[in-house]
Every structure is written in C-alpha cells, then in structure tokens.
N, C-alpha and C positions, 0 to 999 in steps of 0.2 A: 256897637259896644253893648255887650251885656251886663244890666243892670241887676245889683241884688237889694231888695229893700229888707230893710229891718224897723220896728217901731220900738221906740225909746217913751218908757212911761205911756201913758194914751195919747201924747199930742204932736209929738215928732219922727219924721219918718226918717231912716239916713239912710243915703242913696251909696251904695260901694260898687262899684266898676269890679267886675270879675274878672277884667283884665289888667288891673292895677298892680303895680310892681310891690305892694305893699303884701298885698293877699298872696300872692307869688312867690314872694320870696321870704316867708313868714321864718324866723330865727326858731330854732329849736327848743328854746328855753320859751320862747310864743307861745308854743303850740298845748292843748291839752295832755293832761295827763294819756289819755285814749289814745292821742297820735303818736304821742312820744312812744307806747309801747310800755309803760311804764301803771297803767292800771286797766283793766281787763271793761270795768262801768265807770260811767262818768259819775254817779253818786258813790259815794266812798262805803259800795258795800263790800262785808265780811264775803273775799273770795275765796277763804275755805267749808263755805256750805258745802254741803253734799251736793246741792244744785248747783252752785258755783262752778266745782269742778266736774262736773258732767257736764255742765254749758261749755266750759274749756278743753273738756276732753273729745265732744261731739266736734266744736268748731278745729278745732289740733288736726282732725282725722279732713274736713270738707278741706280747710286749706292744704292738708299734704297732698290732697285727691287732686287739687287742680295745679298742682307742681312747685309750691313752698311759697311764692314771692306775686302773693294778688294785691291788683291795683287796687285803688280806694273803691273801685268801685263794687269789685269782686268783693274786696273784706267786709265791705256792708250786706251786702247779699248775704256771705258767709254767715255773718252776725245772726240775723234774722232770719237763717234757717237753722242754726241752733239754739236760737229761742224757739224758736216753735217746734223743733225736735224733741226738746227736754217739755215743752210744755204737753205734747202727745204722749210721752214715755209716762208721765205723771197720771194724764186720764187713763190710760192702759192701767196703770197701779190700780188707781183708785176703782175702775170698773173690776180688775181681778179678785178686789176686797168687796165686792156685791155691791158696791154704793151703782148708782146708774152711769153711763152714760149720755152725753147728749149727742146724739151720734149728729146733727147737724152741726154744731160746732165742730166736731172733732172730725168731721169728712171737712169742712172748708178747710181747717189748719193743715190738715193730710193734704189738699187736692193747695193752696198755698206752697206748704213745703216745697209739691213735687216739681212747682210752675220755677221755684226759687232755685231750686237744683240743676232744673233743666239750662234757668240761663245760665248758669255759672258752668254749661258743658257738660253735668254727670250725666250718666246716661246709660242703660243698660248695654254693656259689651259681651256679645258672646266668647266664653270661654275656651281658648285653644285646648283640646284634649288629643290632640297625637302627639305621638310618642317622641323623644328625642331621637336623636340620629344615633345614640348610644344604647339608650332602652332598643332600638328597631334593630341594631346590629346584634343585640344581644338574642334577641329573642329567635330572630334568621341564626343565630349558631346551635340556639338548645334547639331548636325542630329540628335542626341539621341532624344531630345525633340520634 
C-alpha cells in the first residue's frame, strides 16, 4: 500500500493511502478549481494578462500536439513546458531590447523544455514532400504535351 504523507501545522503528520476509495473517487465539486477545468492557476490570478494568454495559447498548441485528451500526467508536463516556453519567449524579448542575457539560465530552461517535450512524445518528424497521386498525375499529363 502506498503511503502519502502530509504535515498539518509543524506537529502532525497524516498518513493517506493512495489507494483509498476516498482519493479515488474524489466528487467533482471536491476537486480544485485546476481539476475541475474551470481556472487555468490555482492562485486566482488575472488570466487575461498578456502572459496569461500566451501561457494558454503555448499549452492549447502542446496539448492539441499530443491528440486533445492528456492524462494527469501529460497535462502537468504540458503545464510546465509552457511555463517555461513563455518564460524563454520573455528572455528572448528582453535580450532583443539590449538588456543581457544569462545564457546559463536560459540554456538550462531551453535544454528543461526540450527533456519535457521529449517525454510527452514531441519530437522532430520529417516532413513528407512528394507529391500527391493527383499533383504526380497532373504533372505526368503537362510533360505529356
């Protein structure tokens, strides 16, 4: 049985059973706003920032990339590479406005990302470039002539 500990104030620890029908089968009105789907951060920030909706429009794109419906575990990974997407897209700003980079920071968030992408399957695919069976018939009748 898998154990999760939690500490309550500094003096009590409470033990919960990750396999307990309680955790399990948690009521929907239970669950956080986050789970529900129903708030994007668990502190109730203003999600029409400019950042806001770029961290949603970055994650919108990673989860349609791996086929619309990721597990918990995918959508945390998701999460966490579009925080760090939008936090890269930002150093990029600010180094284009002359201010510096710390390029060690901003290589480990890069070289982060790419580890986070990779589990979640993205991956570079080469590109099919022949022609369809319509383009190749057409092309086979204009030489014809």
């Amino acid at each position: 049985m898998q154990m999760l500990g939690t500490k309550v104030g500094c003096q009590k620890e409470i033990l919960l059973s990750l396999d307990s029908p309680a955790i399990a089968t948690m009521k929907p009105r239970a669950r956080s706003r986050v789970s529900n789907g129903s708030a994007t951060f668990l502190e109730r920030a203003d999600g029409r920032s400019r950042l806001a909706r770029r961290y949603r429009d970055i994650l919108g794109q990673i989860i349609s990339d791996i086929g619309g419906d990721p597990s918990e575990a995918q959508s945390i990974i998701a999460k966490r590479s579009a925080t760090i997407a939008v936090w890269c897209e930002l150093a990029e700003a600010r180094m284009a406005k002359g201010e510096n980079l710390n390029i060690t920071e901003f290589t480990t968030a890069t070289n982060a990302l790419r580890r986070l992408l990779a589990d979640l399957g993205l991956e570079r695919r080469s590109r099919d470039i022949s022609p369809s069976l319509e383009v190749y018939s057409q092309r086979l009748e204009a030489a014809a002539k």
